[in-house]
C-alpha positions in Angstrom: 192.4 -66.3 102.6 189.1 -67.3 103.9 188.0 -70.9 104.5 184.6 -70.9 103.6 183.3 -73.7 101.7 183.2 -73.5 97.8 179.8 -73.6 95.9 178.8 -77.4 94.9 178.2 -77.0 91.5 179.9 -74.3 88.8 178.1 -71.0 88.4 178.1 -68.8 85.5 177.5 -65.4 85.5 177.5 -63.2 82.6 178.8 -59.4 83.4 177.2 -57.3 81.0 175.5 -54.0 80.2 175.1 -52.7 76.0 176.2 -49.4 77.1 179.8 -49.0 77.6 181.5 -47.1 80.1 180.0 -48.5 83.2 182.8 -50.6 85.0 181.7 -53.6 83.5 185.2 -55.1 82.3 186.5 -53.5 85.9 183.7 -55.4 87.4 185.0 -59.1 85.9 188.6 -58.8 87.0 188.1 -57.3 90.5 184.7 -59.8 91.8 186.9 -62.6 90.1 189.8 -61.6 91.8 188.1 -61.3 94.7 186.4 -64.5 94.8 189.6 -66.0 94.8 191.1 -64.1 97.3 187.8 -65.7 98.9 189.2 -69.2 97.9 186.9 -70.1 95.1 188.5 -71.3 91.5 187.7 -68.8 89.1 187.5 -68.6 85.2 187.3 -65.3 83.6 186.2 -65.6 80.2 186.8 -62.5 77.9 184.3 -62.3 75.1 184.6 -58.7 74.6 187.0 -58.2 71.3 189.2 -55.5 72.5 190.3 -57.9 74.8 190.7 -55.1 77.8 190.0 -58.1 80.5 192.9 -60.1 79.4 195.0 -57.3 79.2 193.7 -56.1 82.8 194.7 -59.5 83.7 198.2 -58.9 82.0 198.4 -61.5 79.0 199.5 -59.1 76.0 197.8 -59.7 72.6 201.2 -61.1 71.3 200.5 -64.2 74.0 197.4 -65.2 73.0 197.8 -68.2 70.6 194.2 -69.2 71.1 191.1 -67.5 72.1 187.7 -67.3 73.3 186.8 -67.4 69.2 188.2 -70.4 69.3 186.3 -71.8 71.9 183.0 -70.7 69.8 184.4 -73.0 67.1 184.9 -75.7 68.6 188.4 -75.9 66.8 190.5 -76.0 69.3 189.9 -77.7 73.0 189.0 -75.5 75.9 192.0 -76.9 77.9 194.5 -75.0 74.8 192.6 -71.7 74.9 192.3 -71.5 78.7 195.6 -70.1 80.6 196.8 -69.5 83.5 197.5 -66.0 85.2 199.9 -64.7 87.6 197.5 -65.5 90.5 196.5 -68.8 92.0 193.2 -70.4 91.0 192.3 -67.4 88.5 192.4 -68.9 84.9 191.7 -66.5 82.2 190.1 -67.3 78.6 191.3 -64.5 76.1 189.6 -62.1 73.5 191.4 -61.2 70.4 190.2 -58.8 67.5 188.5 -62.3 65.9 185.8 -61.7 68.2 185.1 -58.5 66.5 183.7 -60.4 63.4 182.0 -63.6 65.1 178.8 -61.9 64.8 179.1 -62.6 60.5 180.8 -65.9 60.7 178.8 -68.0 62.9 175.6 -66.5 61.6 175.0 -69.5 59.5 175.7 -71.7 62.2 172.2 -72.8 63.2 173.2 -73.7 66.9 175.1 -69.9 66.9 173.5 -69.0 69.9 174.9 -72.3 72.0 178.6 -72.1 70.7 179.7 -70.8 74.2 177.5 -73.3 76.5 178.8 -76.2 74.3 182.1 -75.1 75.2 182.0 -74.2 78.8 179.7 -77.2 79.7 182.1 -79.3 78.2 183.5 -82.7 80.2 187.0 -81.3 80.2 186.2 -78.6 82.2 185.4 -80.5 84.8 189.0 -80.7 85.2 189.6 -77.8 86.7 186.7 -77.5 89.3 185.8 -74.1 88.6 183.7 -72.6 91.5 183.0 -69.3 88.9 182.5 -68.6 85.4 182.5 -64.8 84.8 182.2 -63.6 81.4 183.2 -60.3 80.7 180.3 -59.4 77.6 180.7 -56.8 75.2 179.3 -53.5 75.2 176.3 -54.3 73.4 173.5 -56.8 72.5 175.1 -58.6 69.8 175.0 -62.6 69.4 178.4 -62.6 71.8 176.1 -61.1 74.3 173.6 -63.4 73.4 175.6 -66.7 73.5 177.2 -65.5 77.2 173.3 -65.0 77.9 172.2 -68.8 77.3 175.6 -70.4 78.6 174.8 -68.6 82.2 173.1 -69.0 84.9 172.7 -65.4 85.9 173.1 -61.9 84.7 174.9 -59.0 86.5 174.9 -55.7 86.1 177.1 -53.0 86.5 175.1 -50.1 86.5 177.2 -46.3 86.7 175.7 -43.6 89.3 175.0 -41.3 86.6 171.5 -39.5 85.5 170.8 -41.8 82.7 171.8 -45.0 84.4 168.4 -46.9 83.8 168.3 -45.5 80.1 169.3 -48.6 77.9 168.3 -51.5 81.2 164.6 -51.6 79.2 166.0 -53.4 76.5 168.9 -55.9 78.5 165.9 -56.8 80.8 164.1 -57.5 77.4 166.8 -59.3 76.2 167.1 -61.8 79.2 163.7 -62.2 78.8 163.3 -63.2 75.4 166.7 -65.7 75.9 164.8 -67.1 79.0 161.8 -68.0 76.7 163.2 -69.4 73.6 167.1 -70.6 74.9 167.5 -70.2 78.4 164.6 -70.7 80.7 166.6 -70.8 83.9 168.3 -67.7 83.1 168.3 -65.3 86.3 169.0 -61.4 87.1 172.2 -62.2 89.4 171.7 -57.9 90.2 172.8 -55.0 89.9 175.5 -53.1 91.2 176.3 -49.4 91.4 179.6 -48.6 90.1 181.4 -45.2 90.3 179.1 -44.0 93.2 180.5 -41.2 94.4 178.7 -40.0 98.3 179.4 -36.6 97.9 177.5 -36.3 94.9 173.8 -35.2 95.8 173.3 -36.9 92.1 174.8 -40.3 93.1 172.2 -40.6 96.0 169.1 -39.6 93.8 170.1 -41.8 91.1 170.5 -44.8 94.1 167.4 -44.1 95.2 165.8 -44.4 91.8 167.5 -47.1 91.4 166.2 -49.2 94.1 163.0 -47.7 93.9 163.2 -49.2 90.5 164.1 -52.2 91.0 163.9 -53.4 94.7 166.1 -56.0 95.6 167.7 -57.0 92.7 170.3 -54.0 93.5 173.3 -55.4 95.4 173.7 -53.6 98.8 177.8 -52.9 98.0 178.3 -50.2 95.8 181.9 -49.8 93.8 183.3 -46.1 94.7 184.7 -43.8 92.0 188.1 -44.6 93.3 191.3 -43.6 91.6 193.4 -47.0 92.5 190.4 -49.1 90.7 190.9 -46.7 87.2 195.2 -47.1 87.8 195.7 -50.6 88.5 194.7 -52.1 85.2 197.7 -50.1 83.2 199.8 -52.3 86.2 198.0 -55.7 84.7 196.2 -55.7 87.7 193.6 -56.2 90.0 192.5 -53.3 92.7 192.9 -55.9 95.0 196.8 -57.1 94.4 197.4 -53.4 93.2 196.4 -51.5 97.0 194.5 -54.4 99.0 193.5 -51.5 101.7 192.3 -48.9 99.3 188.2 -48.4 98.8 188.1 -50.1 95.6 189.4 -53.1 96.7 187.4 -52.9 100.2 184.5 -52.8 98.1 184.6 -55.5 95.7 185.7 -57.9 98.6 182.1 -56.9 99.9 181.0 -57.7 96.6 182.0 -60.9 96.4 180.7 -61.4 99.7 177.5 -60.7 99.0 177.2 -62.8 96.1 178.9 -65.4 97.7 175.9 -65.0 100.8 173.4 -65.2 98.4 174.8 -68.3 96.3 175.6 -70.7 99.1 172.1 -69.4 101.5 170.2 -70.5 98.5 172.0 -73.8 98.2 171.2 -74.4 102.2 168.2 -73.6 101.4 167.6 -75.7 98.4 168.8 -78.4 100.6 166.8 -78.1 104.0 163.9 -78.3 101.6 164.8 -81.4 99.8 165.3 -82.8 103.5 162.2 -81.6 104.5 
């Protein structure tokens, strides 16, 4: 495990993308699993209602006596919803099918949009001296989406090497852009990151290259490979990484997370020698 020195201060990252399909739920459990592998504290929180993060993460839908609804409520503490998982220092926060109607029942909420960061910038968490807060989004812009929006501090991407990959990233650019105006001004693009890239596909490369044409740096350096391990090792409740640490899938999200990690903790050196200055 590597000994490099945790973030100071939590960050929250929101994985999301409206179309579905894209490795975006693969994405969550494999960079927070790697993060930890990295020795951060992670908390994976599953706002998606079919709940395919927590079962990646193998809590069964029978074990979940609380939820990430409930967190949005405010009924029941974060400390009750938030579990444990079979790995060290990887919590989870599980989705059940009462996500699926959250959109109608917290519409008359008038703080609807702030349920989540009420919850996960709550005192108790503090607790548990998260490094990470992923959020696994749904597939689509709906008020989940938007509440995982103003509770981060960033927004990735997985984007699929396919020919209509930057089809649909008009309107979640938007999107982060009208939350950073009205709810969220410090909201970022955390990147984006090629998933299913396959190198002997002459239409993987072109859509890469239109990609970062497109978008310049934003676009993470790692890409994820179409690799079979990553699509069997969720029916095992697992990670890519615990499931075969050597294959490419795991190689790849270990340079994921060091990547994110580079950027993270340059910018905090960074933030510092200027204060200093």
């Amino acid at each position: 495990m590597s000994e490099t020195p945790p973030v100071e201060k939590t960050k929250i990252i929101a994985v999301t993308n409206q179309k579905g399909g894209v490795g975006k739920t693969t994405t969550a459990i494999n960079l927070a699993s790697a993060l930890v592998e990295k020795g951060r504290r992670v908390l994976l929180v599953d706002l998606d209602p079919q709940g395919n993060a927590s079962t990646g993460l193998g809590v069964e839908p029978d074990a979940r006596e609380y939820s990430t609804y409930d967190l949005l409520t405010g009924e029941i503490s974060a400390k009750e919803v938030i579990s444990v998982t079979q790995w060290d220092n990887l919590w989870l926060s599980p989705a059940t099918t009462d996500l699926s109607s959250a959109d109608m029942e917290l519409h008359a909420n008038e703080r609807r949009s702030f349920l989540l960061h009420r919850a996960l910038h709550h005192a108790e968490l503090e607790d548990y001296r998260f490094d990470y807060i992923l959020i696994d989004c749904p597939p689509s812009l709906s008020l989940l989406t938007v509440n995982a929006m103003v509770a981060a501090d960033s927004v990735l991407v997985p984007l699929q090497a396919e020919f209509f990959a930057l089809e649909g990233l008009s309107q979640l650019m938007l999107t982060v852009r009208e939350v950073r105006q009205s709810a969220n001004p410090k909201l970022r693009i955390e990147g984006v990151v090629l998933t299913m890239y396959d190198v002997r596909n002459n239409l993987s490369q072109q859509v890469e290259a239109d990609v970062r044409a497109t978008l310049g740096e934003i676009v993470f350096r790692t890409m994820i490979p179409r690799n079979v391990r990553i699509s069997e090792a969720p029916s095992y409740a697992q990670s890519v990484l615990h499931y075969d640490s050597s294959s490419r899938g795991a190689k790849a999200y270990r340079a994921l997370a060091t990547e994110l990690l580079s950027r993270h903790e340059g910018a905090t050196r960074r933030g510092k020698y200027e204060q200093e200055a």
